[in-house]
C-alpha positions as CSV (number, residue, x, y, z in Angstrom):
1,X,0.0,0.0,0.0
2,X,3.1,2.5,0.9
3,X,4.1,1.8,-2.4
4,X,0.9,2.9,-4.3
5,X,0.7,6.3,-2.1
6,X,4.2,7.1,-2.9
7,X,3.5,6.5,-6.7
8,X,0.1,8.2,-6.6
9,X,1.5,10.9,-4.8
10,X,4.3,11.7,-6.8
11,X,1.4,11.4,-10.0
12,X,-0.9,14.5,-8.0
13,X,2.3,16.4,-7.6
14,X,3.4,16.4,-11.2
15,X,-0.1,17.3,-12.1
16,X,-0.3,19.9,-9.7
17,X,3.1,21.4,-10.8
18,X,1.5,21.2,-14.6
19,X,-1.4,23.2,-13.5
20,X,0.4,25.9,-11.8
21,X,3.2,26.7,-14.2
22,X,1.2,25.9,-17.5
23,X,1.5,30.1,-18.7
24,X,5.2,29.3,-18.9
25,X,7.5,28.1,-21.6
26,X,6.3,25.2,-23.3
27,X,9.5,23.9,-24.5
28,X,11.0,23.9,-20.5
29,X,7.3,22.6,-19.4
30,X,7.8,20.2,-21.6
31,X,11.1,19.0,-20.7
32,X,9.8,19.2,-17.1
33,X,7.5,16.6,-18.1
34,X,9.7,14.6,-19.7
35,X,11.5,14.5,-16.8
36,X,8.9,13.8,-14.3
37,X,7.3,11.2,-16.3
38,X,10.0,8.1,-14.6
39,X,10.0,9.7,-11.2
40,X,6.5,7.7,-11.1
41,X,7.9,4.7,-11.4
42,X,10.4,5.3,-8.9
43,X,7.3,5.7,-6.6
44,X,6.1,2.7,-7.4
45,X,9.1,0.7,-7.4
46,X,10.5,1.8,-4.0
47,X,10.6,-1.6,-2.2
48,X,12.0,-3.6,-5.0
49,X,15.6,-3.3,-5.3
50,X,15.9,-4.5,-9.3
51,X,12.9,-2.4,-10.4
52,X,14.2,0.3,-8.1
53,X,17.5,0.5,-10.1
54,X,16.1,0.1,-13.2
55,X,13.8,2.9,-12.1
56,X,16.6,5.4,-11.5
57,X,18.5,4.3,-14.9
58,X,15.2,5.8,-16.7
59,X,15.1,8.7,-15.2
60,X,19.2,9.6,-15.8
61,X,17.9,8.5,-19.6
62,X,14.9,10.7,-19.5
63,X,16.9,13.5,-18.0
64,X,19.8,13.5,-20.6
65,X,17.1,13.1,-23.3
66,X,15.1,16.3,-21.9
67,X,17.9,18.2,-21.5
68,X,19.8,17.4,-24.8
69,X,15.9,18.5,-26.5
70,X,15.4,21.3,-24.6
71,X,19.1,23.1,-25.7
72,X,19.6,21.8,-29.0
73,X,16.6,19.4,-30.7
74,X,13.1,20.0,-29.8
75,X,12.0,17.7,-32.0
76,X,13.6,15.2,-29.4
77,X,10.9,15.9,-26.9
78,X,7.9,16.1,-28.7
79,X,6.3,19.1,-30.9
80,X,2.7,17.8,-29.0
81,X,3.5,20.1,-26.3
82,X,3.9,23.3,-27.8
């Protein structure tokens, strides 16, 4: 059940964050969400060593990936968000 809470509150927090900085720009937004999108899993994966660790490789993938797209390729993250 911890596990779940964690998970679903990370999930309300990124929504919230979303909501509240949505006038902002939309290519950084959307590297945010890019971003935020593993740290779910990582919610959800908390008592399970293997998943946990393959958890925390995503988001160092998602992280380089948002941040590479953000300063050079938007294209990278996704022109659905602009």
């Amino acid at each position: 059940m911890n596990d779940f809470l964690i998970g679903l509150g990370w999930t309300i927090g990124i929504i919230a964050f979303l909501e509240i900085f949505r006038s902002f720009d939309k290519r950084l937004l959307a590297a945010y969400t890019l971003t935020g999108i593993p740290f779910i899993y990582i919610g959800f994966s908390f008592h399970d060593t293997p998943s946990l660790i393959a958890s925390i490789l995503s988001v160092a993938f998602f992280v380089a990936l948002a941040y590479y797209g953000y300063r050079k390729n938007f294209y990278q993250i996704g022109r659905a968000h602009v």
